[in-house]
N, C-alpha and C positions, 0 to 999 in steps of 0.2 A: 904797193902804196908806201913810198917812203920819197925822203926827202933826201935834196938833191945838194951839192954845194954851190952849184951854179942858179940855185932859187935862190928866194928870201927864204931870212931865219925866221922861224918862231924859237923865241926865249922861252927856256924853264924858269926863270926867275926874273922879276920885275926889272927892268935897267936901273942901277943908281947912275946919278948926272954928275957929272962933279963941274966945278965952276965951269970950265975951260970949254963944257958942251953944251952952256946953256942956250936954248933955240934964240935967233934972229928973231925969226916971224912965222907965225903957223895960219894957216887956213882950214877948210874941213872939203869931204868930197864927200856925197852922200849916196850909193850906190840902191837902187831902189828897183824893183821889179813885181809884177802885178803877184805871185804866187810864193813871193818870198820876202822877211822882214828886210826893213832898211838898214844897209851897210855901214857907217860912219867913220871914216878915214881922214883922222889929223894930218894933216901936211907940214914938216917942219925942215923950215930951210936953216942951213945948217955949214958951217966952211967944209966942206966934203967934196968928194970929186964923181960919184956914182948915187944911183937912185938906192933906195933898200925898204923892202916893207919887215915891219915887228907887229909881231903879236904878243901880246903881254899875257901873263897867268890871268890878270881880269878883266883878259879881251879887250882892252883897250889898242885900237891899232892906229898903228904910224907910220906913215909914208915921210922918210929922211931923205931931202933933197941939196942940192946942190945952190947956193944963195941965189943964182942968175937961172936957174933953171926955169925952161919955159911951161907956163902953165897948160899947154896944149901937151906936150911931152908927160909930164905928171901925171895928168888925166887918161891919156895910152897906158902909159905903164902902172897905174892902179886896176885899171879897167882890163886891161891883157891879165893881170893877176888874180880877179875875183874870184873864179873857181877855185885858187889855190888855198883865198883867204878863204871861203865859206869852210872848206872843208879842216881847215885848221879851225875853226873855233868851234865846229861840230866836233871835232876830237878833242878838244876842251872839255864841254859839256857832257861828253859820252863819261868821259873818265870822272867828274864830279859826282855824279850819278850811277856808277858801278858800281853796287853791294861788293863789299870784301868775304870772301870765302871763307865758310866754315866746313870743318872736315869731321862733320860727327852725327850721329844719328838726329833725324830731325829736323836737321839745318834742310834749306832749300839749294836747291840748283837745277841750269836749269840744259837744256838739250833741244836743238831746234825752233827757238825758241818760247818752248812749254817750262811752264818751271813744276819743279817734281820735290818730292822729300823724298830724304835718305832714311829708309825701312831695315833691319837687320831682320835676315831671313836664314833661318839653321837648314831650310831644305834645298838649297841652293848651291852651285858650284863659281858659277860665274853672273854678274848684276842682270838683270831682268825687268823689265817696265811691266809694272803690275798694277792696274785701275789709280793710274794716276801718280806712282812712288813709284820710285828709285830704287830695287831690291837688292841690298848689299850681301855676300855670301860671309858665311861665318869666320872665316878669314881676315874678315876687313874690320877688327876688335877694339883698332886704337886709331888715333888722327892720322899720323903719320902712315898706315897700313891703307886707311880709309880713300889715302889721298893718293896712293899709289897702284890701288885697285880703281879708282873712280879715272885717277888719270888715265891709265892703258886701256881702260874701255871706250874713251874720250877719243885714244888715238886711233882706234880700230877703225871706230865707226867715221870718223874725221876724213884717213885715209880711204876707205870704200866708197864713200857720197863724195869727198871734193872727186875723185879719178872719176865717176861715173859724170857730174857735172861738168868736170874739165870736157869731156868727150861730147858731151849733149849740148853744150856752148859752141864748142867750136865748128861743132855740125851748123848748128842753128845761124852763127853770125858770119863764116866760112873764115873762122880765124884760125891765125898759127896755134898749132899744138907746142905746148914746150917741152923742150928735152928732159925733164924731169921732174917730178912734182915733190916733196917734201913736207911734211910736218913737223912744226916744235913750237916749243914755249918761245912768244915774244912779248917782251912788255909795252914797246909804243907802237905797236904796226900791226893790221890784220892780213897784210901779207905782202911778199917785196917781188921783186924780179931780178935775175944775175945779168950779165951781160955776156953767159956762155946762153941764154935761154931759158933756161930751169927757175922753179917758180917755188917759194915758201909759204906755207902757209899758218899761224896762229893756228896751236892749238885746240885752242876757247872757241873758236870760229865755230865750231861745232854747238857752240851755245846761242847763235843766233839764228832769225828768222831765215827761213829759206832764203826768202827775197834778198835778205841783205847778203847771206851766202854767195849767190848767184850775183850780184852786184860786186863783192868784193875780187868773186873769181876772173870776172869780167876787166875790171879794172888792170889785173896784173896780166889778162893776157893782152890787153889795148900796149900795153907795155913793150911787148915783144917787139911791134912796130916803132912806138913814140916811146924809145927812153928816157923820160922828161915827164913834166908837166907845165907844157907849156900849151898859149891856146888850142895847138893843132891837135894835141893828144885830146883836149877835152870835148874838142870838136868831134874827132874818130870814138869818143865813148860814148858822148850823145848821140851818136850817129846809129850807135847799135845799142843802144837803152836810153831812150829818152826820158827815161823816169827815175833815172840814177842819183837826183840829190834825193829824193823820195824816201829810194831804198838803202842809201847812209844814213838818210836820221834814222832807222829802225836798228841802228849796232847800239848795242850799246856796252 
């Protein structure tokens, strides 16, 4: 799940305008579907030579057009894009909404996603899920320790479930297995695909619901096929999970 340079951008920071880009003329497109809220797409035509959608930090989105561009053309190419934009502003609001990590007895976190408290337990070797906590071994004394025992258990269990999901997916949808699977810390993505095949995956992934697991795993092997996200990929995802914006809203 990662973005492309031959998509639209979503901006980290708001656009400033300066005189020289101030819009001609704008209109609105309004994207609407029976099981999902209304889309609302500024149109702004613009001396430009290419179409381009923005997502703005407060979701505000723009479709930047070309002054003679025809309104039939705009509406394809917003519409050909929806799935890109739903899913950009659902990673919006995921990240608004993410509690910031605490690494000390107490704090919560969470696994599968159940969330648990961090318990200091002196009869212990290695963390343990015990009637609901998180059982730290007496080793794990300080934040910095805390967070490097809590993380390696994170990857253990990360690497064991996604290879056994990777393997029970691709039986299940008869998709490519990829050349290698991977774990690590990423900050904007819950998992990418190469273009040797081999597959990454977030960390933290381990912090969310099955479903969304199995969703995000899904996504990156649709990838192996459709390097893109373009309609045809979303097509092939729907194809073999029709419940797939569903199980994105449950990341968070």
């Amino acid at each position: 799940m990662k973005f492309h340079p031959c998509r639209p951008i979503a901006l980290a920071e708001p656009v400033r305008r300066p005189h020289s880009m101030v819009p001609i003329s704008s209109s609105v497109i309004v994207l609407e579907h029976q099981d999902l809220p209304p889309l609302t797409v500024k149109v702004v035509r613009r001396r430009r030579k290419r179409l381009s959608l923005v997502v703005e930090t407060d979701g505000l989105v723009e479709c930047r057009v070309p002054l003679r561009c025809a309104k039939q053309e705009i509406d394809l190419f917003v519409r050909s894009n929806e799935s890109w934009l739903r899913e950009v502003l659902a990673k919006q609001k995921r990240e608004r909404r993410r509690p910031r990590l605490r690494f000390e007895v107490g704090a919560e976190h969470y696994f599968l996603g159940q969330r648990y408290r961090l318990v200091q337990d002196y009869e212990i070797s290695s963390i343990k899920i015990v009637n609901g906590d998180l059982h730290l071994p007496a080793k794990a004394d300080s934040p910095g320790r805390i967070q490097t025992c809590l993380e390696g258990w994170y990857r253990r269990q990360a690497q064991r479930l996604i290879d056994y999901r990777v393997d029970r997916l691709c039986a299940q949808y008869d998709l490519q297995p990829p050349h290698q699977i991977k774990i690590r810390k990423m900050k904007a993505k819950w998992g990418s695909c190469s273009a040797s095949g081999g597959l990454c995956f977030n960390l933290w992934l381990i912090t969310q619901d099955l479903r969304a697991i199995d969703y995000v795993i899904v996504h990156e092997l649709c990838h192996l096929k459709h390097f893109d996200h373009s309609p045809a990929f979303y097509a092939y995802l729907g194809s073999m999970m029709p419940d797939w914006q569903h199980r994105q809203g449950l990341l968070v």
